[in-house]
PATOR-714857 format. One record per residue (C-alpha): x, y, z; residue in three letters. Coordinates in steps of 0.05 Angstrom, whole numbers, plus 32768, in hexadecimal, padded with zeros to 4 digits. Example, Ala and Ser with C-alpha at 12.3 -4.5 7.8 and 13.67 -1.06 7.14 Angstrom:
PATOR-714857
SITE,80F6,7FA6,809C,ala
SITE,8111,7FEB,808F,ser
END
This chain:
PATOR-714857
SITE,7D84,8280,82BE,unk
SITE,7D9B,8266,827C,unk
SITE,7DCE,8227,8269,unk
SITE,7DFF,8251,8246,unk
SITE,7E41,823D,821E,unk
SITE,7E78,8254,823D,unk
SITE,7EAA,8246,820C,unk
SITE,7EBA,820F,81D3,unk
SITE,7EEF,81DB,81E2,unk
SITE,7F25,81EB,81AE,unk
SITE,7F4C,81BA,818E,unk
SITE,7F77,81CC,8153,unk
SITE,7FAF,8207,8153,unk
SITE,7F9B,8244,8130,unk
SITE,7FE9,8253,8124,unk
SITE,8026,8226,811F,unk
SITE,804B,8211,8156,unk
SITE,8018,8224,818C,unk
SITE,7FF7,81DD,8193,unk
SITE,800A,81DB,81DC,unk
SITE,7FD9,820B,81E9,unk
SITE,7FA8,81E4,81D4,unk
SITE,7FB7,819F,81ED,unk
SITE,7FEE,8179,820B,unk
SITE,7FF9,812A,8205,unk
SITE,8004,80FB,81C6,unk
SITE,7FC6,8109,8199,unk
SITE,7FBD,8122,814A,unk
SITE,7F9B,814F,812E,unk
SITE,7F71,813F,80F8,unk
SITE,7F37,8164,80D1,unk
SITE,7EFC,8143,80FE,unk
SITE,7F22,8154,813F,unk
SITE,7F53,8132,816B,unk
SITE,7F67,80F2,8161,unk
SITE,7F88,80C1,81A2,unk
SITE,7F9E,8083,819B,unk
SITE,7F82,8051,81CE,unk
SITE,7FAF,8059,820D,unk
SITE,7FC4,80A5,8205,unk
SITE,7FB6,80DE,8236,unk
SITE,7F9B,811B,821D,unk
SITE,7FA0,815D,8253,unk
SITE,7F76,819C,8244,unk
SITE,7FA0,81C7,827B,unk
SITE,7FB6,81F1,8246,unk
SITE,7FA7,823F,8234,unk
SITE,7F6A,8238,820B,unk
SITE,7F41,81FA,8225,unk
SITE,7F4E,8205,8275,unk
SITE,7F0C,821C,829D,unk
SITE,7F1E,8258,82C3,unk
SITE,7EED,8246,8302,unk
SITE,7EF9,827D,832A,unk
SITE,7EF6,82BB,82FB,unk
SITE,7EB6,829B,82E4,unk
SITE,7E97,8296,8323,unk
SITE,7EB0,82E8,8337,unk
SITE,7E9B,8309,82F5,unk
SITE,7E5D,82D2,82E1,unk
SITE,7E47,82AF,8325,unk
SITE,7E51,8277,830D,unk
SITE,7E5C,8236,833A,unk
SITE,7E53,81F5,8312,unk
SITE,7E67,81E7,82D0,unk
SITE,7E50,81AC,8296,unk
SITE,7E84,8194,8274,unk
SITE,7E68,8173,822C,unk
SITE,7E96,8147,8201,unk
SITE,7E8E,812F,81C1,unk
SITE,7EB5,80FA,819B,unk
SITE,7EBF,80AD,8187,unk
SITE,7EDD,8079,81AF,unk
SITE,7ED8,8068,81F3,unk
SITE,7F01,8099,822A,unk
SITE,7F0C,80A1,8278,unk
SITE,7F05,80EB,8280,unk
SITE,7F21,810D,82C4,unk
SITE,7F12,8156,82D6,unk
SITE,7F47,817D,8303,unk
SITE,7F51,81AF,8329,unk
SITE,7F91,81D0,8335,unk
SITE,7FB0,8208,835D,unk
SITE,7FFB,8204,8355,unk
SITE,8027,81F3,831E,unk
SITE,8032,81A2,833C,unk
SITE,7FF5,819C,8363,unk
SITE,7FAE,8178,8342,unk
SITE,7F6D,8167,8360,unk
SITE,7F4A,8134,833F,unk
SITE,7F02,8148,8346,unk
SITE,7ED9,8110,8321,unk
SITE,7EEE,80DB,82F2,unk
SITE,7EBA,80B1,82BF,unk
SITE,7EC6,808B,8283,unk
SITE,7E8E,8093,8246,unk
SITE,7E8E,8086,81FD,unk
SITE,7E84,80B3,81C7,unk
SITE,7E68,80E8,81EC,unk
SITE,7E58,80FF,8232,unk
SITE,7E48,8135,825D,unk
SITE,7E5A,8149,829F,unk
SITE,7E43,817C,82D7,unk
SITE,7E7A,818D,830E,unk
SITE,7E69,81C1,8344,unk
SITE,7EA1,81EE,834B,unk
SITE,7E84,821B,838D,unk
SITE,7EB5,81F1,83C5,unk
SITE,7EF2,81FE,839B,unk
SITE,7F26,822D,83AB,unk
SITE,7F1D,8270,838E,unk
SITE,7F62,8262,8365,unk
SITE,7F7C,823C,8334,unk
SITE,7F50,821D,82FD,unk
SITE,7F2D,81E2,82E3,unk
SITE,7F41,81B4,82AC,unk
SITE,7F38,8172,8294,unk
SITE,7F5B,8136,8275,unk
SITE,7F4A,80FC,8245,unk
SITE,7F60,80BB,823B,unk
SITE,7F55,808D,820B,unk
SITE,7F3E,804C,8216,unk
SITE,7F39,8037,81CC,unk
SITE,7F54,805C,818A,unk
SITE,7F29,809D,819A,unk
SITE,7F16,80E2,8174,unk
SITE,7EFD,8120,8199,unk
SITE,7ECF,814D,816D,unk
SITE,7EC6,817F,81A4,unk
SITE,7EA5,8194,81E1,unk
SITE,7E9C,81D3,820F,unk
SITE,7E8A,81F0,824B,unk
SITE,7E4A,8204,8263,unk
SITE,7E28,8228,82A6,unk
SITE,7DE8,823A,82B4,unk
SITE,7DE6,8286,82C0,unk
SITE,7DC1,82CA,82C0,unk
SITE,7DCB,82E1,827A,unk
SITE,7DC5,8331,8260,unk
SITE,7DBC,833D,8213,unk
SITE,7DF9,834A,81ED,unk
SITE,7E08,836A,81A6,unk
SITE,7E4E,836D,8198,unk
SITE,7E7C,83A0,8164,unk
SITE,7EB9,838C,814F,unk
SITE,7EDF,83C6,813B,unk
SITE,7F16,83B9,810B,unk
SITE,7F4E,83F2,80FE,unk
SITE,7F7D,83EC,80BD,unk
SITE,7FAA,840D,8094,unk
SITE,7FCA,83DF,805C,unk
SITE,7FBC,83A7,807C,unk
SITE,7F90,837C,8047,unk
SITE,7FAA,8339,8051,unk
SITE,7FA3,8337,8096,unk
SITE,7F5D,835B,80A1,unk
SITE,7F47,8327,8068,unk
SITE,7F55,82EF,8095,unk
SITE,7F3C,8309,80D0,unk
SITE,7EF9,831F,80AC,unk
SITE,7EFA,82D1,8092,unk
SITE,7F01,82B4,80D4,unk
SITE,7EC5,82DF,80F3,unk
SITE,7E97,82CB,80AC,unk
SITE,7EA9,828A,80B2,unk
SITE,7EA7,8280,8102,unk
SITE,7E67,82A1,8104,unk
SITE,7E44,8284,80D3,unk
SITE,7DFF,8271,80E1,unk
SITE,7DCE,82AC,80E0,unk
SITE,7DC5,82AB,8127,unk
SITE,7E0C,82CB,8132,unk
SITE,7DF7,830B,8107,unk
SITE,7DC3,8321,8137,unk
SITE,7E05,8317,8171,unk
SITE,7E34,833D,814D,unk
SITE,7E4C,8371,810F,unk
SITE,7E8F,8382,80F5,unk
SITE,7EA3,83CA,80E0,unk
SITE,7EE8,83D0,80C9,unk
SITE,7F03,841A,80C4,unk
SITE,7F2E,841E,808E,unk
SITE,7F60,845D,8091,unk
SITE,7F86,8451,8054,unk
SITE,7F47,844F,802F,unk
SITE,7F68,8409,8002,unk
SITE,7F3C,83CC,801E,unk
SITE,7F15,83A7,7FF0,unk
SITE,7EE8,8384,8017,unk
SITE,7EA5,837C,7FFF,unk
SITE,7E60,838B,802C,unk
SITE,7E42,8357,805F,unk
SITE,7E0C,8348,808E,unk
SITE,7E41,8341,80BE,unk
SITE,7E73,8379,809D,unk
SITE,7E77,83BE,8092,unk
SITE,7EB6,83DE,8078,unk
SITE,7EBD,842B,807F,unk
SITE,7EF9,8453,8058,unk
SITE,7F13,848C,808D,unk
SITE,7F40,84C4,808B,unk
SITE,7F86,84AC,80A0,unk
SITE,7F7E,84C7,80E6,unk
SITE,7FA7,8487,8107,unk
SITE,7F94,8455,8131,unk
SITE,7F6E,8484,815F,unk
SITE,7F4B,84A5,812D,unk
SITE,7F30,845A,8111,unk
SITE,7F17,8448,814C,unk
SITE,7EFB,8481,8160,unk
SITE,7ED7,847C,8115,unk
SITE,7EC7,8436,8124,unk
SITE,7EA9,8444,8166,unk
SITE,7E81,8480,814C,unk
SITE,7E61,8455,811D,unk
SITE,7E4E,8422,8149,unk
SITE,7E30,8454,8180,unk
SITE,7DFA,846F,8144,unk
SITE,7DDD,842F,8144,unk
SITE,7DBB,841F,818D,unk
SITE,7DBE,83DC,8193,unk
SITE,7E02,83CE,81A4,unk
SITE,7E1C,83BC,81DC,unk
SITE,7E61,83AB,81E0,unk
SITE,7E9D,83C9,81B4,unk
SITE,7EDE,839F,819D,unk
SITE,7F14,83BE,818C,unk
SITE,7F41,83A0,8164,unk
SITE,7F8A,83A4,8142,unk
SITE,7F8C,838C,80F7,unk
SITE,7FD4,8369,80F6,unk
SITE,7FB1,8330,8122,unk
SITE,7FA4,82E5,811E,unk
SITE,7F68,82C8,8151,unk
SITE,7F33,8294,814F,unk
SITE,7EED,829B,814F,unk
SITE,7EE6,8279,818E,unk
SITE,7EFF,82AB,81B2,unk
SITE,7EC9,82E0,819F,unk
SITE,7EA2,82AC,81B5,unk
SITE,7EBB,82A4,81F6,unk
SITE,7EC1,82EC,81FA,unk
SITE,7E70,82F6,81E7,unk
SITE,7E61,82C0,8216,unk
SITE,7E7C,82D9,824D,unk
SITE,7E66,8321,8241,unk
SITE,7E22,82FF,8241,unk
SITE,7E2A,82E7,8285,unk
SITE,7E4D,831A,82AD,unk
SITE,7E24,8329,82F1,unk
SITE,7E0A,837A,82FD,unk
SITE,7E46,8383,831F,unk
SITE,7E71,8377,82E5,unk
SITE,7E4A,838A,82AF,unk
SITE,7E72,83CB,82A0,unk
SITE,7EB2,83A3,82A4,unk
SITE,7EDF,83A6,8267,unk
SITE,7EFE,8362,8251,unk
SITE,7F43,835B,822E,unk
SITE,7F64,8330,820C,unk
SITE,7FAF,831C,8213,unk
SITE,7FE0,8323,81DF,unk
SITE,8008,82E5,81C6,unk
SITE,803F,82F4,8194,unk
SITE,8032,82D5,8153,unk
SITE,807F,82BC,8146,unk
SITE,8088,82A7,818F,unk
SITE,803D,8289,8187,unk
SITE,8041,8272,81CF,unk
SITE,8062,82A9,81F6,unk
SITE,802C,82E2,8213,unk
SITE,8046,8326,820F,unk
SITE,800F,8348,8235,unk
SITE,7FD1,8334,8269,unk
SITE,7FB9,8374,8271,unk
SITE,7FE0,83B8,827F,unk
SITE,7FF1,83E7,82B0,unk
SITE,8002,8436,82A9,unk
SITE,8018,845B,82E8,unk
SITE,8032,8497,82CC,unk
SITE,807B,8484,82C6,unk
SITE,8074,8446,82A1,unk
SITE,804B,8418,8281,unk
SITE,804D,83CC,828D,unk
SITE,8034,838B,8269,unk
SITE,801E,8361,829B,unk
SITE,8032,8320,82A3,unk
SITE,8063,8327,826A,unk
SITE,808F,82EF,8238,unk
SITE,806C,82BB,825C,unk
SITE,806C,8278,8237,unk
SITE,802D,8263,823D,unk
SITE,8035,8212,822F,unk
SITE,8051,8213,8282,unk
SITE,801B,8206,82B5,unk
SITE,803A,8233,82E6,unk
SITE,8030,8272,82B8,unk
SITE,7FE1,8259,82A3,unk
SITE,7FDB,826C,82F0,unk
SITE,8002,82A4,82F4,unk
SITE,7FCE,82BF,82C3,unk
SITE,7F92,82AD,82EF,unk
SITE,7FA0,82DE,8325,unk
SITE,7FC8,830F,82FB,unk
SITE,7FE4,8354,830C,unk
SITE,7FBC,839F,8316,unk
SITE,7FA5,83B7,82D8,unk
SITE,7F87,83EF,82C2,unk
SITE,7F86,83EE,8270,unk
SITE,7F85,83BC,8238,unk
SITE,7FA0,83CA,81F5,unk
SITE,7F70,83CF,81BA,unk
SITE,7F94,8391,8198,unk
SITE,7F54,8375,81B9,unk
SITE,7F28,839B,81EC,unk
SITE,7EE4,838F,81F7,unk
SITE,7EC3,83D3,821F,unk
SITE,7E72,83E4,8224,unk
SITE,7E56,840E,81FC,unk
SITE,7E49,843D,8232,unk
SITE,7E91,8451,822E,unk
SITE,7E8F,847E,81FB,unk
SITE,7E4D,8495,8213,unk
SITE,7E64,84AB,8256,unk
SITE,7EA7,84BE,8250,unk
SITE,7EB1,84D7,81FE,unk
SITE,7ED9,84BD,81CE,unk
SITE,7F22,84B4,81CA,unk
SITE,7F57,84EB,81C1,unk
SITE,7F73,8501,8181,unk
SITE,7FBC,84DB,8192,unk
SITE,7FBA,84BF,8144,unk
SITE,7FED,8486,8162,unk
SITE,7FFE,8466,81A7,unk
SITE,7FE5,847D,81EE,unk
SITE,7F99,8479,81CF,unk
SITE,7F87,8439,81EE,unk
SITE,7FAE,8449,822D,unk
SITE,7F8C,848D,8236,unk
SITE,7F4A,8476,8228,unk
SITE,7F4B,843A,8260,unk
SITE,7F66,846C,8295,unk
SITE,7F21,8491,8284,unk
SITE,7EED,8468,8279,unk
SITE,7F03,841A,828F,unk
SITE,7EE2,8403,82D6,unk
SITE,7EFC,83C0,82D9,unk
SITE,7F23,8391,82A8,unk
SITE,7F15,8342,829E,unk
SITE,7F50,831D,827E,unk
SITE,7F46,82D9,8278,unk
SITE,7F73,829B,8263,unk
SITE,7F5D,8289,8220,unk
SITE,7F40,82C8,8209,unk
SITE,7F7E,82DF,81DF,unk
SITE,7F9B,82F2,8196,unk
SITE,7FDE,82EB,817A,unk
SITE,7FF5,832F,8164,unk
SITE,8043,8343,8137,unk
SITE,807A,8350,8163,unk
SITE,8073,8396,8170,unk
SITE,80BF,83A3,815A,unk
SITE,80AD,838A,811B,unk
SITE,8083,83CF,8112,unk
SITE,80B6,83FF,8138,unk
SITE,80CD,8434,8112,unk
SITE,80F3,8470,812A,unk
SITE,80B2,84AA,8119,unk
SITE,8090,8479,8151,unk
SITE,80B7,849D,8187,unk
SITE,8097,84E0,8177,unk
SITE,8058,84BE,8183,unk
SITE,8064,8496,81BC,unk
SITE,808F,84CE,81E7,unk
SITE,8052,8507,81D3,unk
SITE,800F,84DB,81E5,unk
SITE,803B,84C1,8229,unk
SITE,803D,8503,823C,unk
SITE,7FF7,8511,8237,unk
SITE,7FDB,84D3,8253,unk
SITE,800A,84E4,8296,unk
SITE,7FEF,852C,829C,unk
SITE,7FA4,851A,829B,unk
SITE,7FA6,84D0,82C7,unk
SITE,7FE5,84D3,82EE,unk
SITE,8002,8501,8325,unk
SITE,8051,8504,8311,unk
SITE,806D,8546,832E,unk
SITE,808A,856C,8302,unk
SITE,80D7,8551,830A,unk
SITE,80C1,850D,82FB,unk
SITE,809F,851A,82B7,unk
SITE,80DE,854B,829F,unk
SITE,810E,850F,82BE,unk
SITE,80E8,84DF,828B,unk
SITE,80F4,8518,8254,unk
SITE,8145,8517,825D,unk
SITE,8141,84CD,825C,unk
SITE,8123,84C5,8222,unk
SITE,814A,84F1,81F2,unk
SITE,818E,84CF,8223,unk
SITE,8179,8496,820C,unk
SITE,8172,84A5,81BE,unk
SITE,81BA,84CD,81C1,unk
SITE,81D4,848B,81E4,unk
SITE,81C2,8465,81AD,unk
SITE,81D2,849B,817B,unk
SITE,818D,84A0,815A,unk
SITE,818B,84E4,815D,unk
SITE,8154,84E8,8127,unk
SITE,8130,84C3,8161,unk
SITE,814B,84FC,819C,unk
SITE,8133,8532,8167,unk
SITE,80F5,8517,8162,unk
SITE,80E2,850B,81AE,unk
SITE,80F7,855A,81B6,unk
SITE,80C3,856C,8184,unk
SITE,8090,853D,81A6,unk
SITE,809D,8562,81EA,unk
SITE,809A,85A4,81CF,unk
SITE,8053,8590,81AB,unk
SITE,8034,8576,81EC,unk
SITE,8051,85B6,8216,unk
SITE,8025,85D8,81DD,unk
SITE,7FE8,85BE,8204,unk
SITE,7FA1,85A1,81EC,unk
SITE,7F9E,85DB,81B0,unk
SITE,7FD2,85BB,8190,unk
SITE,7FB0,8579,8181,unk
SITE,7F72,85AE,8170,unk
SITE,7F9D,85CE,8143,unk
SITE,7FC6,859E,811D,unk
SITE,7FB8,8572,80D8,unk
SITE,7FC6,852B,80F4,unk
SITE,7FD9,8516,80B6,unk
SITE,8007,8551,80A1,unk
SITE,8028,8542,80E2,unk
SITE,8030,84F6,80CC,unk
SITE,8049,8507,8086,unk
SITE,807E,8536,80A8,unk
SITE,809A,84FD,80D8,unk
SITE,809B,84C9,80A0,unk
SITE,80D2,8501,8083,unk
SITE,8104,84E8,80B7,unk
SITE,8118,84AC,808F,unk
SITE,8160,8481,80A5,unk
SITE,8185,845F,806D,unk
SITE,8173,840C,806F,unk
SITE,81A1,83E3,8056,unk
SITE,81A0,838E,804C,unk
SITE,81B5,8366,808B,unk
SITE,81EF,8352,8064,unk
SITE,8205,8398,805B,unk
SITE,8201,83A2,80A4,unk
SITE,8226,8365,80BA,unk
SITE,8259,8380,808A,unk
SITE,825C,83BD,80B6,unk
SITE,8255,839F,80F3,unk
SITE,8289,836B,80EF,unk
SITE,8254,8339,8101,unk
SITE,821D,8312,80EE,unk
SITE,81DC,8345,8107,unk
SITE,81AB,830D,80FC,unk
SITE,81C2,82EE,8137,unk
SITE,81AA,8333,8164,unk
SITE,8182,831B,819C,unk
SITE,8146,834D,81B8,unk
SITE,814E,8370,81F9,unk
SITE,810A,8372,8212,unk
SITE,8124,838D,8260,unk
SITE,8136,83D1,826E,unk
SITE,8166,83D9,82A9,unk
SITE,8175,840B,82D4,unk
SITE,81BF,8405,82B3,unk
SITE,81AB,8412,8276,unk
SITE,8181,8453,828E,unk
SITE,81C0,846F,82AD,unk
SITE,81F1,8455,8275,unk
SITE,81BE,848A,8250,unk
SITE,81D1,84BD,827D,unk
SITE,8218,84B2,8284,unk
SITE,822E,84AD,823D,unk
SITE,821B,84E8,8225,unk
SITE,8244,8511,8252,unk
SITE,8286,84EA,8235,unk
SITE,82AF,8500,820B,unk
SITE,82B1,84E0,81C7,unk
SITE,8300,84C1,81CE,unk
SITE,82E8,848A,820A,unk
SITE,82B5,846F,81CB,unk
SITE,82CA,8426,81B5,unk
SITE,82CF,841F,8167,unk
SITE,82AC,83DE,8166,unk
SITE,8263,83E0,8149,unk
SITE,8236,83CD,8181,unk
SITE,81F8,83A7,815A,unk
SITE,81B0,83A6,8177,unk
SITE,816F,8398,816C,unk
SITE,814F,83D1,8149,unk
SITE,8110,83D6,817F,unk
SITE,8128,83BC,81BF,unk
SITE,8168,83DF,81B8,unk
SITE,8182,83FA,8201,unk
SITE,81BE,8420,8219,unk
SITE,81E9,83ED,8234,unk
SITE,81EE,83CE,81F3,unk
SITE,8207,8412,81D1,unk
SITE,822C,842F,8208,unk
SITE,8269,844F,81F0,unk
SITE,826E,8436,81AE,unk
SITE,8273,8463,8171,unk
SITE,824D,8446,8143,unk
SITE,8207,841A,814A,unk
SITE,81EF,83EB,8117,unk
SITE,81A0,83E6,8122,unk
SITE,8184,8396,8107,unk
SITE,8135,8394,8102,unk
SITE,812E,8340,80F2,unk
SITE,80EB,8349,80D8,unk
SITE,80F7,8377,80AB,unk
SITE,8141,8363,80A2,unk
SITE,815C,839E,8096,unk
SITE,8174,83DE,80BE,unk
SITE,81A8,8410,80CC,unk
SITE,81E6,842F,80E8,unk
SITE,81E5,8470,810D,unk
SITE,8229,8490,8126,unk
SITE,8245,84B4,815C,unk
SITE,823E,84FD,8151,unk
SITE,825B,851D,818A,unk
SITE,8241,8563,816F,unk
SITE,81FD,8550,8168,unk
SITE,81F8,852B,81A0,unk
SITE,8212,856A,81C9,unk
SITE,81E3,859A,81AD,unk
SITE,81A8,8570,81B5,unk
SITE,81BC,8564,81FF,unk
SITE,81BA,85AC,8208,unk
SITE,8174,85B4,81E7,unk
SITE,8162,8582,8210,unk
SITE,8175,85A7,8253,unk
SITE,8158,85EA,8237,unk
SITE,8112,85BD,8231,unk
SITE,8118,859B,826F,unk
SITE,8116,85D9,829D,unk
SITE,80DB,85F5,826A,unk
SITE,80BA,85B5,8274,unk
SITE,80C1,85C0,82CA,unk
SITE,80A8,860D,82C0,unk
SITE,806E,85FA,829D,unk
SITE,8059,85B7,82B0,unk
SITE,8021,85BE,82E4,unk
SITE,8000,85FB,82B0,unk
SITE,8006,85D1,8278,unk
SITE,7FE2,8592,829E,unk
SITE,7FA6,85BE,82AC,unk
SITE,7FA7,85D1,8264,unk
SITE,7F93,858A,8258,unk
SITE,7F6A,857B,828F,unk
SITE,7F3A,85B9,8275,unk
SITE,7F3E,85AD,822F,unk
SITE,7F4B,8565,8224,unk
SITE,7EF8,8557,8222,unk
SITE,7EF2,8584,81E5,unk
SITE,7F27,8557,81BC,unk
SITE,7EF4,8520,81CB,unk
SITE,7EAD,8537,81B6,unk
SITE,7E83,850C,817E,unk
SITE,7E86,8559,815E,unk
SITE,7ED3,855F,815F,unk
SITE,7ED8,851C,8141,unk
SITE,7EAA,852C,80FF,unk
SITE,7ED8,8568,80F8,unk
SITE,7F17,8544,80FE,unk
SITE,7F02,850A,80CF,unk
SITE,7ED3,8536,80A3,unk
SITE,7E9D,850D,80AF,unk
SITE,7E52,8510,80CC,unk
SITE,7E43,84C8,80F2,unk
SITE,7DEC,84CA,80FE,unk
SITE,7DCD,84A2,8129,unk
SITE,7DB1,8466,80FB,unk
SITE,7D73,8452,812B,unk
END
């Protein structure tokens, strides 16, 4: 057995207007910690500081916990326990000065819920820090963070800066190493102990990580891999806790993978995912637009839905992953980290307080993404999912409904294509120049104009477009049903929308759609074209009963030859590259 640190207490927000995470009460922070003036109450219920008891003792048997505190002043500390959202058990309570250190044994509690503590300060008082310890079995740990960019400088700087300086002592470059896979070949990041930076082919995101995990299986002594998005902003602490926990996970566990949740970085204390589910029809978020300063959704998050992936924004899987089960497929964008958990994951641990803020993803929607996202869906459903054949060509019509509703028909064209690529089977991603393919898409360019242009056009003010983050089962047959109108029952009045949560309701009968993306403020108008629109439909039939003949054949065609997109061997080919084992 060894006393292990669980995880560091942490005390100041690592982005504006996410304090509540941290902390709750009337306290300051200041450079040496947190200050309280005598007679305030400071509660550590929150996201990052709460002790998740009973995850700890499943995955880590562990039973008992030692709480340390360090500070100045004299305080009455109180550790809880609590179960629902109004409900608290006080399970000790001591006052100490400066600093103290407490052992609770957590084994009688409910199997729910989680610990936490509060201070109070009994003079004019400032906490340095503290953590959490346990005594447990331990198993050696070497971690690789694997960083994928392309033209992101400023933000892989800052994440390279806050792993230097978070790591720090010498100790932490035996723990872990850094490779960041750079596809667009720009980054100038000099050489490390604790980086390496490698310039790769612009293959996407699946061919970075597929680099960066390469590289990392050549050298043996790894044992964990961490994938990671580059447009991200986290603190150290959390590889910490992430390591730490890794360290202590019992045999059973051991092969578990553990994710992180996604917070949104302009909505710094709203979660947009806890893991992730894929059935075949749909993908869901779990435990979605939470706001994560509420109690009630803190335990919501302990006993969270099914899941069976985690998106590589931050996923943690063993190193016998890729050993056992390949490497990823060749999607160059979206559907990679989906795919990949259906095939290798066992078992995912998310965990309050292991978490990154990541950009709204509509700030990076474009319409080429649909191509993408409609092609890779397709695939992932014929190799882990059993839709009959109906099902998967009813998804088809919806999709391009859904684009000729909102009279992106640039976007219906391109779903069509994606369709007709994946009927094509396995040889086509054999066959096909990823990045020819890319430069073609990027040809289907719309015409941006200012947001002031577009509230000229719209008769309205577009910055004032709120998302639609919900899709209803109106909008999916307002999809259907307007396209069989004819083009007299269409309003004149410009229906605005947010560019990448757009839905049918909002465009339903209207000729003309003005498209607002706020981060980017800018977009577009696209038009009714009722002869476009008609002859797309059409296509669309003549595809759907293709897609029913050939379904089930082209499903084995994927089964059979999806392993040889997947080889180490394939991989040099597509990225021109020889990775050696560097034992």
């Amino acid at each position: 057995m060894e006393n292990v640190t669980l995880f560091r207490l942490q005390l100041k927000s690592r982005v504006a207007g996410a304090q509540q995470l941290y902390w709750r009460g009337n306290a300051q922070e200041r450079e040496e910690g947190l200050f309280l003036p005598k007679g305030e109450t400071v509660s550590f219920d929150t996201f990052f500081n709460l002790f998740s008891h009973a995850k700890y003792a499943k995955y880590c048997g562990i039973d008992g916990i030692t709480l340390t505190l360090r500070g100045k002043g004299k305080y009455l500390a109180k550790l809880f326990h609590t179960q629902e959202e109004r409900e608290e058990t006080l399970l000790f309570e001591r006052e100490f000065t400066d600093e103290a250190e407490f052992f609770a044994d957590l084994s009688a509690l409910p199997q729910e819920g989680f610990v936490w503590f509060s201070l109070t300060a009994l003079s004019d008082a400032l906490l340095f820090g503290g953590e959490y310890r346990a005594q447990a079995q331990t198993q050696p740990v070497k971690l690789a963070i694997v960083i994928c960019t392309y033209k992101r400088e400023n933000f892989v700087t800052d994440n390279i800066r806050r792993l230097t300086e978070g790591a720090g002592g010498s100790d932490w470059k035996e723990r872990l190493h850094v490779f960041v896979i750079d596809n667009a070949s720009t980054l100038a990041l000099p050489q490390s102990d604790l980086t390496t930076v490698f310039p790769n082919k612009n293959t996407g995101g699946s061919g970075g990580f597929t680099r960066g995990i390469m590289e990392v299986c050549s050298r043996k002594d790894f044992t964990h891999i961490l994938l990671m998005d580059d447009d991200v902003c986290f603190a150290f602490e959390t590889v910490e806790k992430t390591y730490a926990l890794l360290r202590c996970l019992t045999e059973e566990h051991k092969a578990a993978t553990v994710g992180g949740a996604m917070l949104i970085l302009n909505e710094p204390m709203t979660q947009f995912e806890f893991g992730a589910f894929f059935d075949g029809s749909k993908h869901v978020a779990n435990n979605s637009l939470l706001p994560l300063e509420e109690r009630a959704y803190l335990l919501q998050n302990e006993q969270p839905p099914k899941a069976n992936y985690n998106a590589w924004f931050y996923c943690c899987i063993p190193v016998q992953y890729p050993q056992e089960h390949a490497l990823p497929l060749p999607f160059f964008i979206k559907y990679d980290d989906i795919e990949y958990n259906l095939r290798c994951m066992k078992e995912l641990i998310v965990m309050n307080g292991i978490a990154l803020w990541h950009e709204d993803f509509r700030k990076k929607y474009s319409l080429m993404l649909e191509y993408y996202d409609k092609r890779n869906y397709f695939v992932t459903a014929a190799l882990h999912s059993r839709l009959k054949p109906f099902h998967s060509a009813a998804h088809l019509l919806y999709f391009v409904l859904k684009q000729l509703s909102l009279k992106r028909y640039d976007g219906a064209e391109l779903i069509l294509r994606a369709v007709e690529d994946f009927l094509c089977g396995p040889e086509f991603f054999a066959e096909t120049d990823c990045e020819q393919l890319n430069r073609e898409l990027l040809t289907c360019r719309l015409t941006f104009l200012s947001a002031d242009e577009l509230s000229d056009i719209a008769g309205q003010d577009v910055r004032v477009v709120k998302p639609n983050r919900k899709v209803s089962n109106i909008a999916r047959a307002a999809a259907v049903i307007e396209n069989y109108l004819p083009a007299f029952l269409f309003s004149s009045k410009a229906a605005v929308c947010d560019e990448g949560t757009a839905q049918p309701t909002h465009t339903f009968c209207r000729r003309k759609c003005v498209y607002y993306n706020p981060f980017l403020e800018k977009g577009y108008v696209c038009e009714l074209d009722a002869r476009r629109r008609n002859k797309l439909r059409r296509r669309a039939m003549r595809l759907f009963f293709r897609f029913l003949k050939n379904y089930k054949k082209v499903v084995k065609l994927y089964k059979d030859g999806a392993p040889a997109l997947c080889t180490k061997e394939a991989w040099e080919a597509r990225l021109g590259i020889s990775v050696t084992d560097k034992t």
